[in-house]
C-alpha positions as CSV (number, residue, x, y, z in Angstrom):
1,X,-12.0,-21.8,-6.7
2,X,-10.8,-18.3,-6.2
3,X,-12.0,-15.7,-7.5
4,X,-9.1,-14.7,-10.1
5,X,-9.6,-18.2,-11.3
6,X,-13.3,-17.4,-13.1
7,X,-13.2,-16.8,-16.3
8,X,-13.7,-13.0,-17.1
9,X,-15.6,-11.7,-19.7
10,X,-12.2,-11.3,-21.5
11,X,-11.6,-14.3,-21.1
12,X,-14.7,-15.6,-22.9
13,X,-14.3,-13.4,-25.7
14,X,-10.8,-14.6,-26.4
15,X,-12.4,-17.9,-27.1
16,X,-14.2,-16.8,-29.6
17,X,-11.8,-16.5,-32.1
18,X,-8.1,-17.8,-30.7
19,X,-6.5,-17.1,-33.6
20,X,-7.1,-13.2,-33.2
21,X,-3.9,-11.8,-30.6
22,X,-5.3,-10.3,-27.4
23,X,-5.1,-6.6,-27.7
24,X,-4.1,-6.4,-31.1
25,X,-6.0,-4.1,-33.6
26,X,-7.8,-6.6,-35.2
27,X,-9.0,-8.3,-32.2
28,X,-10.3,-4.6,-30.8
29,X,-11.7,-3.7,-34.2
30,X,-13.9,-6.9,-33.8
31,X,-14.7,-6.0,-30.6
32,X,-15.9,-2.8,-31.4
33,X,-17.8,-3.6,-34.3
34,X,-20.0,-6.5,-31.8
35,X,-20.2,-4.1,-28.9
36,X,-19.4,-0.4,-29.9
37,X,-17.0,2.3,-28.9
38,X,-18.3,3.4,-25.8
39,X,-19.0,-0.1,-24.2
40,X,-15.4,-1.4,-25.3
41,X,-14.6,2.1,-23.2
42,X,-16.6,0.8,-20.5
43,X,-15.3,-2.8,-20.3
44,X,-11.7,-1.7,-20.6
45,X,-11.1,-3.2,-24.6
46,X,-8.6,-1.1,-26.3
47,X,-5.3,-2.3,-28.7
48,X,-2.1,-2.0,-27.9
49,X,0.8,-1.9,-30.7
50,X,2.2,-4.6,-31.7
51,X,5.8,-3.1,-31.0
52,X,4.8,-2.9,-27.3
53,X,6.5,-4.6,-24.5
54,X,5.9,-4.3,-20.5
55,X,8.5,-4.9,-18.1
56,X,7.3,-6.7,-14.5
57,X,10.0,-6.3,-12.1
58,X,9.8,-8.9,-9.4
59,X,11.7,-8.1,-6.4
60,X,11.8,-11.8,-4.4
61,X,12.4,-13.2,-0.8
62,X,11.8,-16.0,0.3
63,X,8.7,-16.6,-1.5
64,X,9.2,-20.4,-3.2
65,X,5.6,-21.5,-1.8
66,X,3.8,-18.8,-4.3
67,X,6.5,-17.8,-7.4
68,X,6.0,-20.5,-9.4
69,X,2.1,-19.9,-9.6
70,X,2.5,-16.5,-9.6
71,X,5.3,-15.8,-12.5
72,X,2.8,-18.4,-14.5
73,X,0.0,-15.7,-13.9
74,X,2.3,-13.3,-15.4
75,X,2.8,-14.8,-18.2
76,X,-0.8,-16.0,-19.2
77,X,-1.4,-11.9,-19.2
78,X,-1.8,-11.3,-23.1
79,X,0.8,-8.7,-23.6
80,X,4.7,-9.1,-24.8
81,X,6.7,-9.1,-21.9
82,X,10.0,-9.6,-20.1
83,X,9.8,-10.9,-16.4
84,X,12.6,-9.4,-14.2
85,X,13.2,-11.5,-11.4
86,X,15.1,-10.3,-8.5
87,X,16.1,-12.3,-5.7
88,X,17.0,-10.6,-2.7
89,X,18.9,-13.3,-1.2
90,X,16.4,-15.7,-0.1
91,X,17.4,-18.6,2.3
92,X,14.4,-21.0,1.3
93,X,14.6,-22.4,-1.7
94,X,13.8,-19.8,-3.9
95,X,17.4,-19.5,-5.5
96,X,17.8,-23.0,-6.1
97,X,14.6,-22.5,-8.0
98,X,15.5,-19.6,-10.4
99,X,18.5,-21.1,-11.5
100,X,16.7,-23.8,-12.6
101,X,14.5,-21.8,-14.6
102,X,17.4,-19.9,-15.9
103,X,18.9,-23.1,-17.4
104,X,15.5,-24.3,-18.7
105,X,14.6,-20.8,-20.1
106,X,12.8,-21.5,-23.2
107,X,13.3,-18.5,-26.4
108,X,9.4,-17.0,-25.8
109,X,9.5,-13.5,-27.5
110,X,6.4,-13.1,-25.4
111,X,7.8,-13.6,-22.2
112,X,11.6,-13.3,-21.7
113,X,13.0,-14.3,-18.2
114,X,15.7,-11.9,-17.0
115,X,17.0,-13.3,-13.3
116,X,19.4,-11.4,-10.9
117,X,20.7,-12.1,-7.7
118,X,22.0,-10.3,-4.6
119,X,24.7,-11.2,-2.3
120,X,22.8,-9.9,0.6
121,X,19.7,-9.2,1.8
122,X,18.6,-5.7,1.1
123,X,15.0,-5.3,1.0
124,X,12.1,-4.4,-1.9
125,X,13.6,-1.4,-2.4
126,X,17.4,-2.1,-3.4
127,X,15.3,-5.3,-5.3
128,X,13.3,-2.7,-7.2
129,X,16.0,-0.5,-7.9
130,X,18.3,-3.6,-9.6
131,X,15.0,-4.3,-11.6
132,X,14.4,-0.8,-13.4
133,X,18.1,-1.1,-14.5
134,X,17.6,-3.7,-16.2
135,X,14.0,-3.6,-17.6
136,X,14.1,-2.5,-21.4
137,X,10.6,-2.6,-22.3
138,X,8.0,0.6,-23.0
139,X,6.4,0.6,-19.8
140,X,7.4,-1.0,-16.1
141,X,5.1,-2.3,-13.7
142,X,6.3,-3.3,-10.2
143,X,4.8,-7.0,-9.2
144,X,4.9,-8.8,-5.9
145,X,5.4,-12.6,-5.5
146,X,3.5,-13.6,-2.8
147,X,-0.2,-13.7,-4.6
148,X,-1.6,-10.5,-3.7
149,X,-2.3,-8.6,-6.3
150,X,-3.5,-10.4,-9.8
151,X,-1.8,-9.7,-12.8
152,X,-4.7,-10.2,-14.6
153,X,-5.6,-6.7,-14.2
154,X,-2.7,-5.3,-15.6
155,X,-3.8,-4.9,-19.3
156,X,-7.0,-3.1,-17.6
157,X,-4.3,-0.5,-15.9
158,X,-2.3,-0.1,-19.2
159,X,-4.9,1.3,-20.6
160,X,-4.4,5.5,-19.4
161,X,-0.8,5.3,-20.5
162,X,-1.2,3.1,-24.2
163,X,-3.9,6.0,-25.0
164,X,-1.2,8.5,-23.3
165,X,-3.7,10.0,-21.0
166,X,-1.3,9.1,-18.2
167,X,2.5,8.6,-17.2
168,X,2.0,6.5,-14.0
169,X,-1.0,4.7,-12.7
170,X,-1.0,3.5,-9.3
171,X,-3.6,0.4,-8.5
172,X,-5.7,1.1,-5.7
173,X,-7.1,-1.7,-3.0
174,X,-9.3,1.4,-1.8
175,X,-11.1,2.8,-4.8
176,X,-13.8,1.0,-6.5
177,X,-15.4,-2.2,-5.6
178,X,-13.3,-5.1,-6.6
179,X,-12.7,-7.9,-4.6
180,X,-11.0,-7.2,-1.1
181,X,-9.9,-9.8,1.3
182,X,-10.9,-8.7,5.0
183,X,-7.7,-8.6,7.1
184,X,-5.9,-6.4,10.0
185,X,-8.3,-3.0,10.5
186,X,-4.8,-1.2,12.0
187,X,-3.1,-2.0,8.9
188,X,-5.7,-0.4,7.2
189,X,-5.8,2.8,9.4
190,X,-1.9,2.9,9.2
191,X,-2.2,2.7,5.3
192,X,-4.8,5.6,5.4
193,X,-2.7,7.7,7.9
194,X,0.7,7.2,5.5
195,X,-1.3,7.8,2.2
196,X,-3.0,10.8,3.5
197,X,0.2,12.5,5.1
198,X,1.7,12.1,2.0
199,X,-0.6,13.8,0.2
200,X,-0.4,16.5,2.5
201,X,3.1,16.8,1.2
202,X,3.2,16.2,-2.9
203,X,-0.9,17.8,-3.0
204,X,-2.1,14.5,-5.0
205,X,-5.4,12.9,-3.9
206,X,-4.2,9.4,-3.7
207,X,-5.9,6.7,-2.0
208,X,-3.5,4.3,-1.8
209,X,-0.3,5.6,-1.5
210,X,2.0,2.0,-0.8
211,X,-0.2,0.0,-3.2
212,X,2.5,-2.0,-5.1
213,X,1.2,-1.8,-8.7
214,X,3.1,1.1,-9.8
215,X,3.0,1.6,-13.7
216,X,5.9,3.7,-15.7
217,X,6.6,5.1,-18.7
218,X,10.0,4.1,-19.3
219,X,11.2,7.7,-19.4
220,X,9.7,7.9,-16.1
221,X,11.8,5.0,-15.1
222,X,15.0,6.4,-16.7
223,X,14.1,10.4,-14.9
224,X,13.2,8.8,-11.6
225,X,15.0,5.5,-10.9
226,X,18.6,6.8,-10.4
227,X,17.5,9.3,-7.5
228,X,15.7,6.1,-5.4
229,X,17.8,5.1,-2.2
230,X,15.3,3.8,0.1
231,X,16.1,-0.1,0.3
232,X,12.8,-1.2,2.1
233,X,9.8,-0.1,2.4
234,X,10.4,3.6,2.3
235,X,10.4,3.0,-1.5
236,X,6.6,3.8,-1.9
237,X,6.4,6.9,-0.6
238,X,10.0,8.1,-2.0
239,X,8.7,7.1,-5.0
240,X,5.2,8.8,-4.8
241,X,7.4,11.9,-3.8
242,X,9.5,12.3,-6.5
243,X,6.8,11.7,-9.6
244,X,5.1,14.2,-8.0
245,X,7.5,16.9,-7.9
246,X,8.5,16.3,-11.2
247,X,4.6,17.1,-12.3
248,X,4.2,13.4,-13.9
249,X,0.5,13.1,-14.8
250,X,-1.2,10.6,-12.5
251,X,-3.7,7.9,-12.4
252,X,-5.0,5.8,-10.2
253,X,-7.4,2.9,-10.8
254,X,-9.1,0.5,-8.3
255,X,-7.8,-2.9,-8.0
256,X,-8.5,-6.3,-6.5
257,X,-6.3,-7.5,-3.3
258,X,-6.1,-10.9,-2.1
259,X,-3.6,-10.2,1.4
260,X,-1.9,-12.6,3.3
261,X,-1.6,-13.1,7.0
262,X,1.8,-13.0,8.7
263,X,1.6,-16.7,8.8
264,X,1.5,-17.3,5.2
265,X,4.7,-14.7,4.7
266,X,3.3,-11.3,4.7
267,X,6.6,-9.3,5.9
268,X,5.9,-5.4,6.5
269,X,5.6,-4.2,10.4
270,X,5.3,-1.5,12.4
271,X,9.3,-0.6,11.7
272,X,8.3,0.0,7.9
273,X,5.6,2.3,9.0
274,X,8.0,4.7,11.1
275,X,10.6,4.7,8.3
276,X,7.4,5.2,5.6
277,X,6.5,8.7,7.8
278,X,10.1,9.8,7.9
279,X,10.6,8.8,4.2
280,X,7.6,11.1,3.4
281,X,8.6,13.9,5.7
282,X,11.9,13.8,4.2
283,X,11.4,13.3,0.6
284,X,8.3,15.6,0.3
285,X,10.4,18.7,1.6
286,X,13.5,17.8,-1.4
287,X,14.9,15.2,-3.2
């Protein structure tokens, strides 16, 4: 079984009374009266209003072996939602499989399914950028399709900006000690070399600059999203340059990371890292 598959201690918790909403103020309330303020701190418990909805933009190519699974990990996260789908013209499959959710799309107020399609193949980027025009909800989190990175965390990385301590967390695969699948060391030294280059440039302490969680404030979204033009992998450190410029307050919080082989899909290479280092040279001098 793996290891997003064990029941948390969340998870157990939420079974003790199912008729209590996840997250809502009467199911923290509880909480805190059992355990106490700062363990509730500690364990990442904490209510978000009721009024609240997250945005997960889903930028998609070619990934019809894991979206299924994955967009029905999205949606067992306990928040109100809308799920933007967009397919970057994928040749196997996945198409033929949106539009068949589109027509079955059941009226969930908890998750709404918002699909778009391009003409042509553009890359995460352009995919992201068509997302945040059409996400509408409080905060926007970018999510990929192939498996990952586990939504399940997301309510834990909410948590800086419900309490407004932050205005974009980033999820780290290099801080803390959650779980970490052992893959490709030059990948590793690559992603260390990028992340620490652009520091050099915007002066934040990042350690995981191309992580894909991302997490926005919608104004964040509304200031920022406009400027983007990188249509691959550039994104991430365009991006990273242009909160920081604009003197966004920052988190970043470790996460879990469950990577994929080039076998099983995964699709960066060394042409992404050369555009990522002139994308930070360039966008860390101006916008």
């Amino acid at each position: 079984m793996p290891i997003s598959d064990y029941p948390t201690l969340t998870d157990r918790l939420m079974d003790l009374d199912p008729e209590v909403e996840p997250y809502s103020e009467a199911w923290y309330e509880r909480l805190r009266r059992l355990l106490g303020d700062a363990a509730c701190r500690s364990l990442g418990f904490y209510s978000i209003p009721a009024d609240f909805q997250l945005s997960v933009v889903i930028p998609v190519y070619n990934e019809r072996e894991t979206l299924s699974q994955l967009v029905d990990r999205v949606k067992a996260v306990p928040v109100r939602k809308e799920i933007v789908l967009i397919d970057d013209c994928s040749t196997d499959g996945t198409r033929d499989l949106l539009k068949e959710w589109e027509q079955a799309a059941e009226d969930d107020p908890r998750n709404r399914l918002s699909v778009h399609y391009h003409d042509c193949n553009q890359g995460k980027g352009a995919a992201v950028r068509t997302g945040f025009a059409q996400a509408t909800g409080d905060v926007v989190i970018i999510q990929d399709a192939d498996l990952e990175y586990d939504p399940a965390e997301i309510p834990r990385l909410l948590q800086p900006i419900i309490e407004d301590q932050a205005d974009i967390v980033f999820g780290s695969r290099f801080l803390g000690d959650q779980p970490h699948r052992v893959l490709y060391f030059w990948h590793y030294v690559g992603n260390r070399v990028l992340t620490t280059l652009s520091n050099c440039f915007t002066n934040l302490n990042l350690t995981d600059m191309e992580t894909c969680y991302k997490l926005m404030k919608r104004g964040v979204v509304e200031d920022v999203g406009p400027q983007l033009r990188q249509n691959r992998f550039g994104f991430e450190p365009e991006l990273t340059a242009r909160v920081s410029r604009r003197g966004y307050r920052i988190f970043e919080m470790s996460i879990s990371y469950h990577g994929r082989t080039y076998e099983q899909g995964k699709k960066i290479g060394i042409r992404d890292g050369f555009q990522a280092l002139w994308c930070i040279v360039r966008y860390g001098l101006a916008d």
